[in-house]
C-alpha positions in Angstrom: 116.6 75.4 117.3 119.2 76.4 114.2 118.7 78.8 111.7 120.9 79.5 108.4 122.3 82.6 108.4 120.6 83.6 105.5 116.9 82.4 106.8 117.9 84.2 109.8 118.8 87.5 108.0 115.2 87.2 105.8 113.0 86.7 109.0 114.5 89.7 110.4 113.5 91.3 107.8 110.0 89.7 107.7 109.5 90.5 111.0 110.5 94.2 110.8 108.4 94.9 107.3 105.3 93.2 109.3 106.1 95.8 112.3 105.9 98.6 110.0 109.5 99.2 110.6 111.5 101.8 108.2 112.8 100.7 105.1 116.0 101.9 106.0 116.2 99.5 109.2 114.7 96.6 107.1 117.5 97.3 104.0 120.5 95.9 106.3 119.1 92.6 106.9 118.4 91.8 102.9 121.4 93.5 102.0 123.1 91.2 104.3 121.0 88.2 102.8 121.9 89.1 99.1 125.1 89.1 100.1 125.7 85.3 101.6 123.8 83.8 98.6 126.4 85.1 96.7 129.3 83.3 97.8 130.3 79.6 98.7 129.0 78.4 102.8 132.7 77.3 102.8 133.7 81.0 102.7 131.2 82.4 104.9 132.2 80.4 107.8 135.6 80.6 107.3 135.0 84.7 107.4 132.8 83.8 110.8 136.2 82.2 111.9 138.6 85.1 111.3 136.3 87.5 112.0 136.1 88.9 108.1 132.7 89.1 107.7 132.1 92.8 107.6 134.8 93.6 104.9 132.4 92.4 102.4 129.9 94.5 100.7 126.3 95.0 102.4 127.4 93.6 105.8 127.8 95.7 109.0 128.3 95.3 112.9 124.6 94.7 113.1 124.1 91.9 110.6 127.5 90.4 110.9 127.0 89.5 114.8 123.5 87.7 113.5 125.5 85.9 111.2 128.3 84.7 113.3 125.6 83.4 116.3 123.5 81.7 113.3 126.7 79.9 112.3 127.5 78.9 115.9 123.8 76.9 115.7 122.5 79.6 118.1 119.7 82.0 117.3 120.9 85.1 117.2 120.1 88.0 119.9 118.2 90.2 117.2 115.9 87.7 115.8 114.8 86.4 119.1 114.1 90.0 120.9 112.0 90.7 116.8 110.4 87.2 117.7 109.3 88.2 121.0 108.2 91.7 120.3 106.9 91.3 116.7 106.6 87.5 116.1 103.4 87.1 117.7 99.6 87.4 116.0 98.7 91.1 114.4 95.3 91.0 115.5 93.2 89.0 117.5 90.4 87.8 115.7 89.8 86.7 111.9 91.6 83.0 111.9 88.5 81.7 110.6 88.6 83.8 107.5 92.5 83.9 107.5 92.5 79.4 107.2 90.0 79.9 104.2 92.4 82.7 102.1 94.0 80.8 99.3 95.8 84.4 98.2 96.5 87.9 97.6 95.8 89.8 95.1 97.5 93.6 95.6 101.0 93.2 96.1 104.2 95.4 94.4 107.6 95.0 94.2 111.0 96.9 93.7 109.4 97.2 89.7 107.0 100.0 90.7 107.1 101.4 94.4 107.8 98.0 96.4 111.2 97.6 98.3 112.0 94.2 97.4 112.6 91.9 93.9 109.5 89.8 92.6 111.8 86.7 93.8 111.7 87.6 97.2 107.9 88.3 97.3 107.4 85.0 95.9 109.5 83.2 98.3 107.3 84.9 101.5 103.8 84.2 99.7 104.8 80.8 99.4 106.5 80.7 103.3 103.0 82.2 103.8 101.2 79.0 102.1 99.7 81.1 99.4 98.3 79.1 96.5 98.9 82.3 94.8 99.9 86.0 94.5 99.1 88.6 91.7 101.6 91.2 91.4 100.2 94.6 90.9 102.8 97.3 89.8 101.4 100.3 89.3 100.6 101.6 85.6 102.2 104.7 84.1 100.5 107.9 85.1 101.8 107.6 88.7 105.5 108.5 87.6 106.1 109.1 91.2 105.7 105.4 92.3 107.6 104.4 89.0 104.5 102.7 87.0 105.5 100.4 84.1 104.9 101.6 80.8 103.6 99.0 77.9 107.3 98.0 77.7 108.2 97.4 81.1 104.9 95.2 81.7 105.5 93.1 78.9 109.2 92.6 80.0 107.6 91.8 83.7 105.6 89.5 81.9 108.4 87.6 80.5 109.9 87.0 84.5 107.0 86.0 85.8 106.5 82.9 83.0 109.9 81.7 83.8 109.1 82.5 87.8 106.0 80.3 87.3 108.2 77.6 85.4 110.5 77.4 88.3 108.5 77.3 90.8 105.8 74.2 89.5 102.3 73.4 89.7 102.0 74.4 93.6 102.0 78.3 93.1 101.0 81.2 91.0 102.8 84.1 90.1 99.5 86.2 88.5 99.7 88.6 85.9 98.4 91.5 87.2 98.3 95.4 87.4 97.2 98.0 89.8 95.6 100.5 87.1 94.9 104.3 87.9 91.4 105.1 87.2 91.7 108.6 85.1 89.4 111.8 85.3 86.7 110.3 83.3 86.9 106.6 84.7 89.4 105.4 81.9 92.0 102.7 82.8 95.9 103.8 82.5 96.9 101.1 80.5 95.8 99.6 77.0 93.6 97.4 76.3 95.7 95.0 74.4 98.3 94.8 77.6 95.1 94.3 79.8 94.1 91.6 77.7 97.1 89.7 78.9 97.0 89.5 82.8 95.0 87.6 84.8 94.3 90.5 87.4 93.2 94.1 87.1 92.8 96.3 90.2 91.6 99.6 89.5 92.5 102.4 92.2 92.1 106.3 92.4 95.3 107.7 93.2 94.9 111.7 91.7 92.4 114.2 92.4 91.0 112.2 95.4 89.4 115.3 96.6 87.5 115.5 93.3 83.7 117.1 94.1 81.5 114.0 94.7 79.1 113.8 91.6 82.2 113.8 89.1 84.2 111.1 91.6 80.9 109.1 91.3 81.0 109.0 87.6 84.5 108.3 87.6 84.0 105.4 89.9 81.0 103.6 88.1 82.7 104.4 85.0 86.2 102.7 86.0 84.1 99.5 87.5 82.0 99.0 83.9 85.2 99.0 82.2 85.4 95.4 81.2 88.6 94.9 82.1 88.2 96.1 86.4 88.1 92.7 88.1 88.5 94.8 92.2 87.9 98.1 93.2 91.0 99.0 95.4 91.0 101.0 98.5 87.8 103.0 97.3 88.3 105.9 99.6 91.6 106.6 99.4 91.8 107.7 103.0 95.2 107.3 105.1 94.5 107.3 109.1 97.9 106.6 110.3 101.2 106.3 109.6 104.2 107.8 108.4 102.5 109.4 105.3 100.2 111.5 107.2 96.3 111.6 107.2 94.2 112.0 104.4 90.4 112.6 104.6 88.2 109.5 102.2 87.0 110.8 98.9 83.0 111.7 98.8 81.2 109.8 96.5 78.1 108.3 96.5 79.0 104.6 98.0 75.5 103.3 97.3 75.7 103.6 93.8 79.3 102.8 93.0 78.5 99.0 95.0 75.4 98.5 93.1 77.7 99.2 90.2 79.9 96.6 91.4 76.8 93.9 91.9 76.2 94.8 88.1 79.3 94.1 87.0 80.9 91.4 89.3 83.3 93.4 90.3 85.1 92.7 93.7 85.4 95.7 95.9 88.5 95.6 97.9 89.4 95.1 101.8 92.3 97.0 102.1 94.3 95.4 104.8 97.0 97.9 105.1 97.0 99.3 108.8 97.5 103.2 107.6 94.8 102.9 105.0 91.9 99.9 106.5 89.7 101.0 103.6 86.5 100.7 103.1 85.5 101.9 106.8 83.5 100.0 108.3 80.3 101.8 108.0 80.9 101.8 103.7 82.1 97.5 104.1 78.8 96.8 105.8 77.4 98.5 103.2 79.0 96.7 100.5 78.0 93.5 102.2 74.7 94.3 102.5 74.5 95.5 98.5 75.6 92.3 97.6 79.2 92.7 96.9 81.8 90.3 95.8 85.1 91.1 97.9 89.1 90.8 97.6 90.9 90.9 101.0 93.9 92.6 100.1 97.5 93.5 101.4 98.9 95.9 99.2 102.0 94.8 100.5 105.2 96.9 99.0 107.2 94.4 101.5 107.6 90.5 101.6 106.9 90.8 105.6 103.7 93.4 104.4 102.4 90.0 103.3 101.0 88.9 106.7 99.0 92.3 106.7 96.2 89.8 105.6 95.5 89.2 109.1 94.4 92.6 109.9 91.7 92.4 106.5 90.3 88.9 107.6 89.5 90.2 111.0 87.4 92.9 109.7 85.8 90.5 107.5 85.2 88.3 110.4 83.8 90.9 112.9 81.7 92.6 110.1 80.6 89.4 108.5 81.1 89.1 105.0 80.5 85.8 103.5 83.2 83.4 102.9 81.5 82.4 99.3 81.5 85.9 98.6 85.3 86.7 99.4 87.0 85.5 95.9 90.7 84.5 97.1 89.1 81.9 98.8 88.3 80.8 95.4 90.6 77.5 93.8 92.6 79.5 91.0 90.7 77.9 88.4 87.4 79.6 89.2 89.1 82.8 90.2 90.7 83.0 86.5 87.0 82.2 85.5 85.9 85.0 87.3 88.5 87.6 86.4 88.2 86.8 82.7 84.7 85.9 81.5 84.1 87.7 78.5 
């Protein structure tokens, strides 16, 4: 089987981000990528004939030799040893609930603390077979992951209409946020840029070991704002990974969900390995409160996209009802959902 150079480059790439690779490793390959869509495919394979490949910007021993064995119609040495170690299923389990997904609805990109352009993303969800995608940069108390300020939202907003228009009637690009909830349960954003997305997931990122009455107010407050469509990773708890641990938040889960039943508010399924939030003692409670739910990547990586796979098996194994899971939803009644007044 042939691959382009470039499609051979990007599932690199995929593969690595969905292994939990380094960004560093993963930055070659889409470097590399970038790179050949720049120039003529006259002029690539003439440098794949005089062996020039590596005196242009971005590309190095690694990527080069992936290039030239793409452009020989072989598949290069990298991609298959990535295929074999990396390119099988993430979990076993959860197909059921996978088949019935029609999206995602936590995902960032190089705007906030992702790696990679919106572009890119868009291209994976839609590899993926996504119907659609919201993107959820983050808002702009958490300086440290670069959140967009009122400015750089509404300039996002302008990329993803013209995304949208190029793309046609197959895909959505959502309008969307991932919103701090403040000290008193506020949302980090106003009201009038809220107003304009089609998505709003609200998620604790400061003061996460906040004393468990006040988080609890803070929670219930930040799910009655009218504007919180999903709770996101309610906890806040990391159990693996490259960031360390982190101990959940205390709060009192029973009354946050019922808060959610009040207010239709989905609470999250966090797919990320590191963070697999809510445990599964607090998602059976959820489900048995009456929750609506959002399996979610959070994916700062195009390949992070597949992460679904490791949320759907939860929800499969603990199960939560398909009806109840709203990106199985058709767009229309998900936009109804998100946005009844």
């Amino acid at each position: 089987m042939t691959i382009e150079p470039v499609d051979a480059l990007r599932r690199i790439a995929f593969l690595l981000e969905r292994s939990r690779a380094s960004t560093y490793r993963v930055k070659a390959y889409r470097q590399a990528a970038d790179t050949l869509l720049a120039i003529p495919e006259a002029e690539v394979h003439e440098r794949v004939r005089k062996g020039t490949l590596k005196q242009l910007e971005g590309i190095g021993p690694s990527t080069a030799a992936v290039i030239e064995q793409a452009a020989a119609g072989a598949t290069p040495d990298r991609l298959a040893d990535l295929e074999a170690e990396a390119g099988g299923p993430l979990v076993e389990g959860g197909e059921s609930v996978r088949a019935r997904l029609r999206g995602d609805l936590h995902s960032h990109s190089d705007w906030s603390d992702g790696g990679s352009p919106i572009q890119e993303m868009v291209a994976t969800a839609l590899e993926l077979g996504h119907d659609y995608l919201a993107l959820t940069d983050h808002s702009p108390r958490l300086t440290v992951a670069n959140g967009l300020s009122a400015a750089r939202l509404a300039q996002q907003l302008k990329i993803v209409d013209a995304l949208n228009a190029a793309v046609g009637d197959d895909f959505r690009l959502l309008k969307a946020i991932e919103v701090d909830i403040l000290d008193d349960g506020s949302l980090d954003q106003s009201e009038a840029m809220l107003d304009q997305l089609d998505i709003r997931v609200a998620s604790v990122h400061s003061k996460l070991k906040m004393e468990s009455t006040a988080m609890t107010r803070r929670m219930i407050a930040a799910v009655r704002q009218p504007h919180t469509n999903i709770l996101g990773h309610c906890t806040g708890r990391l159990i693996t990974g490259n960031r360390g641990k982190r101990a959940q938040s205390s709060f009192d889960a029973s009354a946050v969900f019922e808060a959610c039943v009040e207010t239709n508010t989905a609470v999250e399924i966090n797919s990320r390995p590191e963070r697999t939030d809510p445990p599964d003692d607090l998602l059976t409670l959820a489900i048995e409160t009456g929750c609506l739910f959002a399996i979610d990547t959070d994916a700062h990586a195009p390949g992070q996209l597949d992460f679904l796979a490791y949320g759907c098996e939860r929800a499969e194994r603990l199960g939560v009802p398909l009806d109840r899971i709203v990106n199985t939803w058709s767009l229309d009644q998900l936009l109804d959902w998100a946005n009844a007044t």
